[in-house]
Structure formats: C-alpha cells, structure tokens
C-alpha positions as CSV (number, residue, x, y, z in Angstrom):
1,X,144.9,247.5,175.6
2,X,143.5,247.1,172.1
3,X,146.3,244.9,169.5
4,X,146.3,245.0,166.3
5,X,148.8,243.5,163.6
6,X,148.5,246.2,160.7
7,X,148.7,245.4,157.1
8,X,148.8,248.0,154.0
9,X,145.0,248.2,152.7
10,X,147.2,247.7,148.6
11,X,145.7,244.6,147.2
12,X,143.8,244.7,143.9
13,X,142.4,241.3,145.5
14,X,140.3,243.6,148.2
15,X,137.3,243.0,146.0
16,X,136.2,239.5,148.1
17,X,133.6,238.9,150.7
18,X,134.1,236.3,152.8
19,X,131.2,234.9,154.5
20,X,131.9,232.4,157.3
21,X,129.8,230.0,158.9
22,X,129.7,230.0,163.0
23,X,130.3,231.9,165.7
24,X,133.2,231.6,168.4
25,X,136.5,233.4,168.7
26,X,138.4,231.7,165.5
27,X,135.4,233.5,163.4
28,X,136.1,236.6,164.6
29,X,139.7,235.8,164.5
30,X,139.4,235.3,160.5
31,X,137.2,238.1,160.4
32,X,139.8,240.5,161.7
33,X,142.5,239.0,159.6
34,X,140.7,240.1,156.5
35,X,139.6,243.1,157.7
36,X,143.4,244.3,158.6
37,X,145.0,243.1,155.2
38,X,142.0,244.2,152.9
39,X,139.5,246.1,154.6
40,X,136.5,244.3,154.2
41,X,133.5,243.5,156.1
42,X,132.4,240.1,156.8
43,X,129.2,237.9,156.8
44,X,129.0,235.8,159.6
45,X,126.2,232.9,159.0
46,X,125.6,232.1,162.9
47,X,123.0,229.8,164.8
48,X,123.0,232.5,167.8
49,X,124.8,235.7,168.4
50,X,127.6,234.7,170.7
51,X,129.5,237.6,172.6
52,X,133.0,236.8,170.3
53,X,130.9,238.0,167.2
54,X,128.3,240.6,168.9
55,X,128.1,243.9,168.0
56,X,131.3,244.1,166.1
57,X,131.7,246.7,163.6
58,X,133.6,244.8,160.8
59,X,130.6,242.3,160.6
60,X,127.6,241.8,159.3
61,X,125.5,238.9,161.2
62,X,122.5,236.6,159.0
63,X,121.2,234.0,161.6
64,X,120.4,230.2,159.9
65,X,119.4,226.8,161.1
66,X,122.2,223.7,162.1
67,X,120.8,221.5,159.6
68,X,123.2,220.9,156.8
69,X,120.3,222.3,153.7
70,X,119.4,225.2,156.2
71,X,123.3,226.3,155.7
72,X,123.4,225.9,152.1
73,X,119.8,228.0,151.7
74,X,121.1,230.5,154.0
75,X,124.5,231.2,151.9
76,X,122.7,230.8,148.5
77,X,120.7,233.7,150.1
78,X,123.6,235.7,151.1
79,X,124.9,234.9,147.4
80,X,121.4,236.3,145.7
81,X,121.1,239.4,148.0
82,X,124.6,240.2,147.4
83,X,124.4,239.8,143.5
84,X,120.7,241.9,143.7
85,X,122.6,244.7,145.1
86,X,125.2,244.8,142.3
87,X,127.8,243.7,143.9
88,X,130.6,242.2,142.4
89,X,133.4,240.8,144.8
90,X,134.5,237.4,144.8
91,X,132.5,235.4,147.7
92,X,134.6,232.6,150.1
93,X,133.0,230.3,151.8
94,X,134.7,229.5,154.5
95,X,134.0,228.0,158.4
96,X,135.8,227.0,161.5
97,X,134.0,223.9,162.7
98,X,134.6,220.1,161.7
99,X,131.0,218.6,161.0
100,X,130.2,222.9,158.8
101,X,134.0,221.7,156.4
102,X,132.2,218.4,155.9
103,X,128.4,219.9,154.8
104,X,130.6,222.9,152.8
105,X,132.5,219.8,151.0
106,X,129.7,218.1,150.0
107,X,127.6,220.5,148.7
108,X,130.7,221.7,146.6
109,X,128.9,222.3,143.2
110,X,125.4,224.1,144.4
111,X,127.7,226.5,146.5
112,X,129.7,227.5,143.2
113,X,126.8,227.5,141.2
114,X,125.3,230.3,143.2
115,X,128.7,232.4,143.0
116,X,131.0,230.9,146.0
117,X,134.8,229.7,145.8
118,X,134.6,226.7,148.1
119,X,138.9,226.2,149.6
120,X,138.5,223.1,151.3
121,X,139.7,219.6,150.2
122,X,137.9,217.2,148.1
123,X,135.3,215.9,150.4
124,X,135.9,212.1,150.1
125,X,139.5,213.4,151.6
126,X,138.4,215.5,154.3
127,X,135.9,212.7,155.2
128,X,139.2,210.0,155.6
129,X,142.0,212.3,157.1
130,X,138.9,213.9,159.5
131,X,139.1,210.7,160.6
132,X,140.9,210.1,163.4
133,X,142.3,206.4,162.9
134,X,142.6,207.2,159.4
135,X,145.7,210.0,159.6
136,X,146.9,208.1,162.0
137,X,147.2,205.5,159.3
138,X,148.8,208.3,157.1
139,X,151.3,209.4,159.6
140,X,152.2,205.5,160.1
141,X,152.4,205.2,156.2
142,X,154.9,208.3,156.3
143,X,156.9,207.6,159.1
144,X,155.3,210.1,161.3
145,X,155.3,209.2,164.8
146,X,151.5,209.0,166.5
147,X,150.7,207.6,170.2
148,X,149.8,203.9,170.5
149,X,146.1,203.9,169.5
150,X,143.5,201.3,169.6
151,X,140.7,201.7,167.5
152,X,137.2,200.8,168.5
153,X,134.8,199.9,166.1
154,X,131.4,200.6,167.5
155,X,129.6,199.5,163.8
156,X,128.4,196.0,165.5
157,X,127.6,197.3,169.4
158,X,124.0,196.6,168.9
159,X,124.7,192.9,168.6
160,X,124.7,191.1,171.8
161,X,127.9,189.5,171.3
162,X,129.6,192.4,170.5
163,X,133.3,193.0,172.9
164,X,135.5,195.6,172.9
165,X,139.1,195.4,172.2
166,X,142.0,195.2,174.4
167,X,143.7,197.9,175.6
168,X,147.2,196.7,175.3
169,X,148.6,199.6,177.4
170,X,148.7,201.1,180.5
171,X,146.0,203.2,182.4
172,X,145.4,206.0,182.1
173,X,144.2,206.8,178.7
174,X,142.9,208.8,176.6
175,X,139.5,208.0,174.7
176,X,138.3,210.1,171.6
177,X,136.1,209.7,168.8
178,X,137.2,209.1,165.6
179,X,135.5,211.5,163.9
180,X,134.1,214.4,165.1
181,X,131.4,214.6,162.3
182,X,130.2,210.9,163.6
183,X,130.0,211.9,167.5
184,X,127.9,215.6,166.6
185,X,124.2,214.5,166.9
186,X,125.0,211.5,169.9
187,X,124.1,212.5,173.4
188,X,124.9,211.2,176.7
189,X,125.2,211.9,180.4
190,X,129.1,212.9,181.0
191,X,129.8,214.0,177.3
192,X,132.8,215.0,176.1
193,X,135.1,216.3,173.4
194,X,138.0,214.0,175.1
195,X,137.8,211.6,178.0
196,X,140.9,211.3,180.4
197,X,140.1,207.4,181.9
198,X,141.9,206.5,184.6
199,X,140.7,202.7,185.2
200,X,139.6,199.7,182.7
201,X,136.1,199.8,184.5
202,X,135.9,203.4,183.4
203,X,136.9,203.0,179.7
204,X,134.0,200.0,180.0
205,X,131.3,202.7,181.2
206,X,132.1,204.9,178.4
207,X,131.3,202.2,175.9
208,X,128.3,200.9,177.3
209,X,127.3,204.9,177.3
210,X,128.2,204.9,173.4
211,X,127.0,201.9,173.1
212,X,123.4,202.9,174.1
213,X,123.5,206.4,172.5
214,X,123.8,204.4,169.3
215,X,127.0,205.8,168.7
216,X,128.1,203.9,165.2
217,X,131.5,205.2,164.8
218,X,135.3,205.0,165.8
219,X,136.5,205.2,169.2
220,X,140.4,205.7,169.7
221,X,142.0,204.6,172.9
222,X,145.1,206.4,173.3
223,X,148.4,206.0,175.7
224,X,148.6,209.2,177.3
225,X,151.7,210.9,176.6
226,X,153.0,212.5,179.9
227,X,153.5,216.0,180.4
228,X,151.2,219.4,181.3
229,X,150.2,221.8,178.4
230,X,153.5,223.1,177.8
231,X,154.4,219.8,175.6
232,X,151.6,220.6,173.2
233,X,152.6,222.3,169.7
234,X,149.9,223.6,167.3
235,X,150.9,223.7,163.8
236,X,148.8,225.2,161.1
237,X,149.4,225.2,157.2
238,X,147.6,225.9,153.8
239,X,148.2,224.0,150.7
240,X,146.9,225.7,147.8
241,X,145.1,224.7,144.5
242,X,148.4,222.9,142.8
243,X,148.9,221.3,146.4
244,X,152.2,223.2,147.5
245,X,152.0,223.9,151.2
246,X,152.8,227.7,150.5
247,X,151.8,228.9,154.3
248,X,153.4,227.2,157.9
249,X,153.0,228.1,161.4
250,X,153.7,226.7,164.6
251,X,154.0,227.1,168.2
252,X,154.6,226.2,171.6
253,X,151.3,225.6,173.7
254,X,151.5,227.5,177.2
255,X,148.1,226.4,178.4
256,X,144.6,224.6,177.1
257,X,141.0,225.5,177.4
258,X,139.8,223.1,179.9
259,X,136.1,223.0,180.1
260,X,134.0,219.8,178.3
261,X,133.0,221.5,175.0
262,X,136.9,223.5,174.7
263,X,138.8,220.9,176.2
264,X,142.1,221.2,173.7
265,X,141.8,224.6,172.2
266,X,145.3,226.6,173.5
267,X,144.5,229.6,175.3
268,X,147.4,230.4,175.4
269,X,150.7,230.2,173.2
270,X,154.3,231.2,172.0
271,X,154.9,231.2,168.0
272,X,157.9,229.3,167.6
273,X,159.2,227.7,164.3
274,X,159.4,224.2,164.8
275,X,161.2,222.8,161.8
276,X,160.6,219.1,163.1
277,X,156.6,219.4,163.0
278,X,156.2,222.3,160.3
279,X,158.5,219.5,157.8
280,X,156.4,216.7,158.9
281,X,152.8,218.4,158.3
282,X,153.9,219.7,155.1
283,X,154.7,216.1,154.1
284,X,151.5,214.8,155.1
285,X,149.4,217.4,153.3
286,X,150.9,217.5,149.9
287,X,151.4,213.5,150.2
288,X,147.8,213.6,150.2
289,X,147.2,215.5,147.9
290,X,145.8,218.2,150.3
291,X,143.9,221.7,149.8
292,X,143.5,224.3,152.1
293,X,144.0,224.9,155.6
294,X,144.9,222.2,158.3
295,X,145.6,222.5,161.9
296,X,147.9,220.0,163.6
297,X,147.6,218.8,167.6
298,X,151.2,217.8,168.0
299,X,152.9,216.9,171.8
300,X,156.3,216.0,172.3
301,X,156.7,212.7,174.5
302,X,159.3,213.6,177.3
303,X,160.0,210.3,177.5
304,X,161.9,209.9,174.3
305,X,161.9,213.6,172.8
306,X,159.6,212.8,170.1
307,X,156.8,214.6,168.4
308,X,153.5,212.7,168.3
309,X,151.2,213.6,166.1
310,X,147.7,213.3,167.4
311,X,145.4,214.4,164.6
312,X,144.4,216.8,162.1
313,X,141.7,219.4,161.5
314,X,140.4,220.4,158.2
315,X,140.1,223.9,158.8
316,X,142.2,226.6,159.8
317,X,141.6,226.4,164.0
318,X,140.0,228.3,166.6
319,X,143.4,229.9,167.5
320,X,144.2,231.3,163.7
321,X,145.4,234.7,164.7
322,X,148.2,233.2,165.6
323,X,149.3,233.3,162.3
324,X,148.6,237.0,161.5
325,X,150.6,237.8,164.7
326,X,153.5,235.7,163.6
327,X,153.8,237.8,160.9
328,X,151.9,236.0,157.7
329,X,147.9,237.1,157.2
330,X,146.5,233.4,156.2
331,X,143.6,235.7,154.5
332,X,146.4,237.0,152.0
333,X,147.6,233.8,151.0
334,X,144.4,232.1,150.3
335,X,143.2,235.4,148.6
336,X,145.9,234.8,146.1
337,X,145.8,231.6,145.5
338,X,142.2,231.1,145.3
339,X,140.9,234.7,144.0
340,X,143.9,235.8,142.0
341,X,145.5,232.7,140.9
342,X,148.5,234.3,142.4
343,X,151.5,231.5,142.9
344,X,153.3,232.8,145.9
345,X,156.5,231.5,147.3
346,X,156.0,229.5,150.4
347,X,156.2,231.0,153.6
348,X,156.4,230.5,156.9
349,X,154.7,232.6,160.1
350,X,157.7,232.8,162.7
351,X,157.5,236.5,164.6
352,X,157.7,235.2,168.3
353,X,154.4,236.8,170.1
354,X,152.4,235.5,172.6
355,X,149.2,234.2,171.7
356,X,146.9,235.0,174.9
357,X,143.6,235.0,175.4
358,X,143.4,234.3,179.3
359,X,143.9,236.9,182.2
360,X,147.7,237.8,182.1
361,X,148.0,236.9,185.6
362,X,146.6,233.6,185.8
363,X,149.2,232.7,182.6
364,X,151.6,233.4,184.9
365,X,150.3,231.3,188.0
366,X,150.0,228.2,185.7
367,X,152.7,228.1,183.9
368,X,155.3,226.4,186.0
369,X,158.7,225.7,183.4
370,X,160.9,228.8,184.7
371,X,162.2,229.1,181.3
372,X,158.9,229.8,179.5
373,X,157.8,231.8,182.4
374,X,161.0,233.9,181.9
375,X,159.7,234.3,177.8
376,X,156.5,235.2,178.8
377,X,157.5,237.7,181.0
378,X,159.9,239.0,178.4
379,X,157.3,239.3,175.6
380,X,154.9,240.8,178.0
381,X,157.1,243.4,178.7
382,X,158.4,244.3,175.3
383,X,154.4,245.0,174.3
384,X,154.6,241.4,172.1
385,X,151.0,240.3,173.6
386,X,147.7,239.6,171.4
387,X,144.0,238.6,172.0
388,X,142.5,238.2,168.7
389,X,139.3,239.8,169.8
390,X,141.3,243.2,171.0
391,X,141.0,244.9,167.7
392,X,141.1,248.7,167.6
393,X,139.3,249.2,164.4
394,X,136.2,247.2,166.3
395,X,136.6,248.4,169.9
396,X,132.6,249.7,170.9
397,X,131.8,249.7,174.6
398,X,130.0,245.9,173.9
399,X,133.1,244.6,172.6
400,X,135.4,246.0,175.2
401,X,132.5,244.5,177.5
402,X,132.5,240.7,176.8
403,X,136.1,240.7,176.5
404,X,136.4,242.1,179.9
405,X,133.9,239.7,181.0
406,X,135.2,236.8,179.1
407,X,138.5,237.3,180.6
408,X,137.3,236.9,184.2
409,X,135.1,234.4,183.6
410,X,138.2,232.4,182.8
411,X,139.6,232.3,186.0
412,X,136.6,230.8,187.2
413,X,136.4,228.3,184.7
414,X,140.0,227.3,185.2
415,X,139.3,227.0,188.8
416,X,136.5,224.7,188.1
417,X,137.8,222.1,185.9
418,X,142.0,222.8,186.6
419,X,142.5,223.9,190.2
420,X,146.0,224.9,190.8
421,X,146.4,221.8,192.7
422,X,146.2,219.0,190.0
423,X,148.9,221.6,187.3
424,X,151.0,221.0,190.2
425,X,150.5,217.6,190.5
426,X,150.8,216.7,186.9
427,X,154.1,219.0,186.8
428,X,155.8,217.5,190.0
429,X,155.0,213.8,188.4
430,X,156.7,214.0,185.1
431,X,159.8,213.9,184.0
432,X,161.3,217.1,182.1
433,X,161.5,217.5,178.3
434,X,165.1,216.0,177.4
435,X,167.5,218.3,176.1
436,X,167.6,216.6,172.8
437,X,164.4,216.8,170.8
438,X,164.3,213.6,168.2
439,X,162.8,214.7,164.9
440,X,159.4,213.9,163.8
C-alpha cells in the first residue's frame, strides 16, 4: 500500500531547495514532506547511498566525506553548481543527525555566505542544551520533572587517582553520554547508543572501557523509570526566528528500535496531543531562547504518573513524518518563517494516525496494553496507517524493494535483540500507568 498525506502544490514559497545532509529514513521523511507541500526535489549530501534514500525519484544524491570541512566544501559546491545553472530558489540547509546540527552551527556564516539559510540555534546553545546534563539543568531550573541523574565527569580519568561517583540509586540503570557530539569518534568493544546496567560491577566495566577509549566527556547514570515502550512520548516542536514555538506535536510511543546504533528511535507510534509535555517543551524552548526544530524523549513514570523528561535533540528526529501525518507539514512552517518572513499562528499537529514503520503483524504481537491494541486495530482498519518511506509519487520497483525488505528484516532484528520473552517479562513486572496522569 503506498500513503501519502497530500498537500495543494499553492505556495509562492515553492521557489526553495533544500539540501539535507545524511542518509536514513528521517531524510527521506523531510524529503517527502517538501515534496508533498511544494513539489520540489531534494539534494541529499550522503556518506553512502543507504536503501531509505536509493533510487528515489524526488532526490538528487552528491556523496561527501564525514569530516566536518568535507561537509561544508561539499554544500558550498552544491551552492556554486546551483547558482552556475541560474537557479534562483532559496537553499536550506538542513540535517537530521546530532554531531552534522553541531558542524552546520558552527560554520554559520561561510554557509550563508555562499547562499544558504542555516534554521538551527545559535551554536554556543545547541552545544549546552545538546548536552545531556545541561537540559537537564534547564528542566530542573523550570520545574520540569527529569529522572534522578548522576553525572560523570570523565575530564580527569587519565589521572590515577581518578573515582567515579556514587550511584545513589538502585540497580538497574541506565548509562548515556552526555553529549552525543563528545561520544562520535570514541570506540570500544560493546558500544552503544544507551547502556541498560544491571549490576554496580557492570556500570564499573563501562567506565574503565571509556576510561581507556579516552572518552573526555559526560556520562549520565540514570534511574530507570519502569515500564515497556508504551510509556514513551515523543514530542517535536519548532520555534521560529522571534522565538515563538509556532509548530507542536506529540505522541504515544507503541514500540522502539531495538538494535545498538537505533536503540530509542520509535518504530512505531500514535499522534496524540499531549497538553502536559507539548506546554512543558514549549516552555523550555522559548525560555531558552530557542530556534528551530527540537525533538523531546519524554516517559511517564507509572509509579507516580509523571512525565520525565529525558533529553532533547536539536533537530527535527528520525520519526518527523509524524508531523505531516498528524496533519501540520513542518516543511511549511519553517518555509514561512525562514524564506517568507511569514508569522504564522501557532499550531499544533493532532490528527490521530499511526506512525508505523514495522511489519503490521509484529506491532500487534508486541504490543501487550489491550487498550492500545484495540486503537491500533481501529486505525488500521479505518486506512489511518503510514510508513514515511511509502510515497506514491516515489514508488519504483527499488523503492518498493527495500521497503519490502526492510520490513522483514525487522522481525529478525526484533527477534535478536527483543525476543517476545523479555516484552513479556518487562510487562508482567510493572505496575500499570495510574489513572491519573500528574502534569509535567
């Protein structure tokens, strides 16, 4: 079945290129957003050609080096080619990846110079609230409940004398760096985006496997919040150039990517409006002084019905179409606010459809609440179902290939790293979400 969430081609502001560094399934995602509100192609600046960009017909694919001077020289190429040619939209530089926001950021001024509008925060900005331990400073400063962290300066591990702190909670944890942006370039046996640590003795291998990486950032220790995938929420807004948060979305997180390098990405989820979290991220952006998109990893803590903000991402997420399918194109409202100058009302995304990008059936098998297994059955049935890389206007044999492909290979990837077995066990052994839900 190909989806698609049409738009009227009408906007005077079709005249843009965007040209998007990277390659998974949130590129393509952004892709297909502009294409369906303003018919344009886009430039995709990728180290490889992955299957979630390959051999699509609404883009056009320049490969470039990781290093942060080979990006810029490969976009100040794009911007010289594409003014040789006489062209004359409005190029946006945009990307879907921590560590490409931060290089994008800094290198601000030579990517306007050679004809780009760069939507992303001031970089000293995104550098602190990137940082893990620093938003959840700015939650704590707001009021904004977080989990009880520890954070672990690894700035001293080469001296001899240096000791970790205490853990002044209970096993298990959770164990995460800092800053993503810090972690990039270190390699290790076992690495991961997030570590689930059972014991004290394990939490101590992982630092002395830092430790002699020469890791030289943050390490967060987290409590870990009970409760399967179903008590995450994703929440994703944009603040434009006066700092209004003029575009919300959230939803309810049916199911995670569960394999080292996707561990956290949903796979699957409902948009919801959550007035609790949407309120609370809106605070947090324009107390900041916030521009552009953020995503939000939100889970709400059974054990007292409060939302816990975990951290947020300074870019739009790997799971944007979310947002065209809940009925607001992000692509339109950065479009106007950056391009046109346009100051819209604020808005928020809140069409219930199911976000899916897993085999239908195996949603079904692991998702145990009877309640959101009666919604998804219900939106499944009434045709409310999208996979951002079903797109009819960009449906060759290739395409229709991978995501055939992709789609099996997911059930043996969630047989791999979560078996049946341990949902079930992580199910039975929490309590259920209280009635009451506490605002954030």
């Amino acid at each position: 079945m190909n989806e698609s969430v049409s738009h009227p081609v009408t906007s005077p502001a079709a005249a843009v290129r965007p040209v998007i560094v990277g390659s998974d399934i949130g590129v393509y995602a952004l892709a297909r957003s502009f294409h369906e509100r303003y018919g344009v192609r886009t430039t995709v600046a990728a180290f490889a050609e992955p299957g979630p960009i390959a051999g699509s017909a609404i883009i056009d694919l320049v490969l470039c080096g990781t290093g942060a001077q080979e990006i810029v020289a490969a976009l100040t190429r794009v911007a010289e080619q594409h003014k040789a040619a006489g062209r004359t939209e409005t190029l946006i530089a945009l990307t879907n990846m921590d560590w490409v926001v931060v290089i994008l950021a800094h290198h601000r001024a030579e990517l306007e110079a050679a004809g780009y509008v760069v939507p992303f925060a001031d970089s000293a900005l995104i550098d602190r609230i990137s940082d893990k331990a620093e938003f959840m400073a700015a939650c704590t400063e707001l009021g904004i409940p977080v989990p009880a962290t520890v954070v672990q300066d690894f700035a001293h591990a080469a001296d001899p004398a240096w000791q970790p702190l205490p853990v002044g909670f209970a096993f298990p944890v959770i164990a995460k760096p800092a800053s993503s942006a810090d972690y990039h370039d270190v390699r290790f046996a076992g690495k991961k985006k997030i570590f689930e640590i059972a014991t004290p003795d394990e939490l101590e291998r992982l630092y002395a496997s830092l430790r002699g990486a020469g890791f030289r950032g943050r390490f967060l220790v987290q409590e870990m919040i009970p409760g399967d995938d179903t008590q995450m929420r994703s929440v994703t807004a944009y603040a434009d150039t006066s700092g209004r948060v003029t575009l919300r979305c959230s939803a309810r997180v049916l199911l995670e990517e569960r394999t080292p390098a996707a561990r956290g990405n949903p796979s699957a989820m409902i948009v919801e409006r959550i007035d609790p979290i949407l309120d609370a991220a809106q605070r947090l952006l324009e107390h900041t002084g916030w521009r552009g998109f953020a995503n939000f990893d939100v889970k709400l803590d059974p054990r007292d019905g409060v939302f816990k903000f975990f951290e947020q991402n300074p870019r739009i997420g790997r799971n944007n179409y979310y947002l065209t399918a809940g009925g607001q194109n992000p692509t339109e409202v950065l479009v106007d606010d950056v391009v046109l100058g346009i100051r819209r009302a604020p808005v928020t995304a809140e069409r219930e459809v199911l976000y899916c990008v897993v085999p239908r059936s195996l949603l079904k098998r692991y998702v145990l609440n009877p309640v959101l297994s009666a919604r998804i059955v219900r939106l499944m049935k009434s045709g409310r179902v999208v996979h951002p890389l079903r797109y009819q206007a960009d449906a060759g044999w290739r395409r229709r290939l991978y995501v055939l492909t992709a789609l099996v290979n997911h059930v043996r990837k969630y047989r791999e790293f979560y078996p049946l077995e341990a949902l079930r066990k992580n199910y039975a052994a929490n309590a259920p979400t209280p009635v009451s839900e506490r605002k954030a």
